[in-house]
C-alpha positions as CSV (number, residue, x, y, z in Angstrom):
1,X,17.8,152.4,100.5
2,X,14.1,151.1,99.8
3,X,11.0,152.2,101.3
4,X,7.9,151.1,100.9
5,X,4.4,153.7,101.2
6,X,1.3,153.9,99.7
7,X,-0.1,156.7,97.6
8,X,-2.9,157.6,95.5
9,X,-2.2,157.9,91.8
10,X,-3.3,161.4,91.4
11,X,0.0,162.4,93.6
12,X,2.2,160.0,91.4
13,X,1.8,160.9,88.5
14,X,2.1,164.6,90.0
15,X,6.3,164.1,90.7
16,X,7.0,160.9,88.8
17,X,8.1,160.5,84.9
18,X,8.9,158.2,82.8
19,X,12.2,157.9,80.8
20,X,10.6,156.6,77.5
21,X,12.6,154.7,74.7
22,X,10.5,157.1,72.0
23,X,11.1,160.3,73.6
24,X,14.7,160.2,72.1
25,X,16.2,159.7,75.1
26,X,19.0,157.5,74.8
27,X,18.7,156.4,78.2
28,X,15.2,156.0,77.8
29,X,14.3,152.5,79.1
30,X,10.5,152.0,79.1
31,X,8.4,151.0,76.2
32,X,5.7,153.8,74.8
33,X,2.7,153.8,76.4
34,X,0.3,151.1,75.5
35,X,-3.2,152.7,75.3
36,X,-4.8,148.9,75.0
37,X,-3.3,147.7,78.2
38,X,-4.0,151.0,80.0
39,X,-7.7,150.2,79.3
40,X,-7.6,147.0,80.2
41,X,-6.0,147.7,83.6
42,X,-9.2,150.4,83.9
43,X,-11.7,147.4,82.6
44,X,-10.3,145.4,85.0
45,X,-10.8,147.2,87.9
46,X,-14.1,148.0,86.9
47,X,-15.4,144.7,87.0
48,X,-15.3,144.3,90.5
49,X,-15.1,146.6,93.6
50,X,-12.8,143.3,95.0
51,X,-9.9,143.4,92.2
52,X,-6.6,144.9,93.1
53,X,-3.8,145.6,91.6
54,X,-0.6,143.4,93.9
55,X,2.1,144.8,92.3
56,X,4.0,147.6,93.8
57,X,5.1,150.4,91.7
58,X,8.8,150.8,91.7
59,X,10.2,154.3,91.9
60,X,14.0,155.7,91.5
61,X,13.6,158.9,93.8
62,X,17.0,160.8,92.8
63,X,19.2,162.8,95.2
64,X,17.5,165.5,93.6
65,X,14.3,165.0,95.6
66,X,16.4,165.9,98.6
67,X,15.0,162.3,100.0
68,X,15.1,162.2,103.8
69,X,13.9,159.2,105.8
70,X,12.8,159.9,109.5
71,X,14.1,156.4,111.0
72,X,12.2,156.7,114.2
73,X,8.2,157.4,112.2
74,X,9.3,155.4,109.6
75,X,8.3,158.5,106.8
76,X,9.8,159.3,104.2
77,X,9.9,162.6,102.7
78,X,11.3,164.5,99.8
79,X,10.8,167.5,97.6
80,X,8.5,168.3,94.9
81,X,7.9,171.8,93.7
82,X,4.8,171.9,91.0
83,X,6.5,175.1,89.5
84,X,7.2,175.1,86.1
85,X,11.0,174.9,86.7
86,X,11.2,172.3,89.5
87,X,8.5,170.5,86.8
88,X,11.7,168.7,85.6
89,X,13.1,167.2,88.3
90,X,10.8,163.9,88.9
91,X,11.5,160.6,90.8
92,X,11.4,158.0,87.4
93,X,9.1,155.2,87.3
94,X,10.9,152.3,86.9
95,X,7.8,149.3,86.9
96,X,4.0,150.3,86.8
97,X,3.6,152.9,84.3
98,X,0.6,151.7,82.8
99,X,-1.1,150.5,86.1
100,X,-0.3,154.0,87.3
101,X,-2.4,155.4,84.3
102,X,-5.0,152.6,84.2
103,X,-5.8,153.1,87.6
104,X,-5.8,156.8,87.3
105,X,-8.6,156.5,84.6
106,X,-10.3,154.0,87.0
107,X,-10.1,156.5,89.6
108,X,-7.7,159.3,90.8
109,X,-8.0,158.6,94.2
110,X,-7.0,155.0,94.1
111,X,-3.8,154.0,96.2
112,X,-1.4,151.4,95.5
113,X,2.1,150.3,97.0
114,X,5.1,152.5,95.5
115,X,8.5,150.9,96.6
């Protein structure tokens, strides 16, 4: 199922992770965080009040989550606990980690389109 919302950085990076080649994670699958291209992202945006970012970010929102999609109000919801425990159990981002983070150093209350 995809599903399509938009939501502001600050709450993504609150229940998202991101499976990272270095964190010696065999199933690791995204590169290290790139500090130069998170700044760039944040210069970027910076330089005019016009600029967006197009790109949707792409989320894997496990069974985990309990996902449950409300047909008839088109909403989506799904559980995140901020406890310490329940810390662990993140939807994964799949594309978009550094536009998350540059646009969270831009501004934490920027939105953008998470698919």
């Amino acid at each position: 199922v995809c599903f399509t919302y938009i939501d502001k950085v600050s709450n993504i990076i609150q229940y998202t992770t991101v499976a990272r080649q270095a964190d010696n994670n065999k199933d690791g699958y995204q590169r290290v965080i790139n500090d130069n291209r998170v700044r760039s992202i944040k210069k970027f945006m910076n330089i005019n009040i016009k600029n967006v970012i197009p790109n949707n970010i792409i989320l894997a929102i496990g069974k985990e989550l309990n996902p449950n999609i409300n047909k008839e109000e088109s909403k989506l919801k799904f559980f995140y606990n901020s406890d310490e425990e329940s810390n662990k159990v993140k939807a994964l981002i799949i594309d978009g980690q550094h536009r998350v983070f540059g646009l969270s150093q831009y501004d934490e209350n920027a939105e953008v389109l998470v698919t």
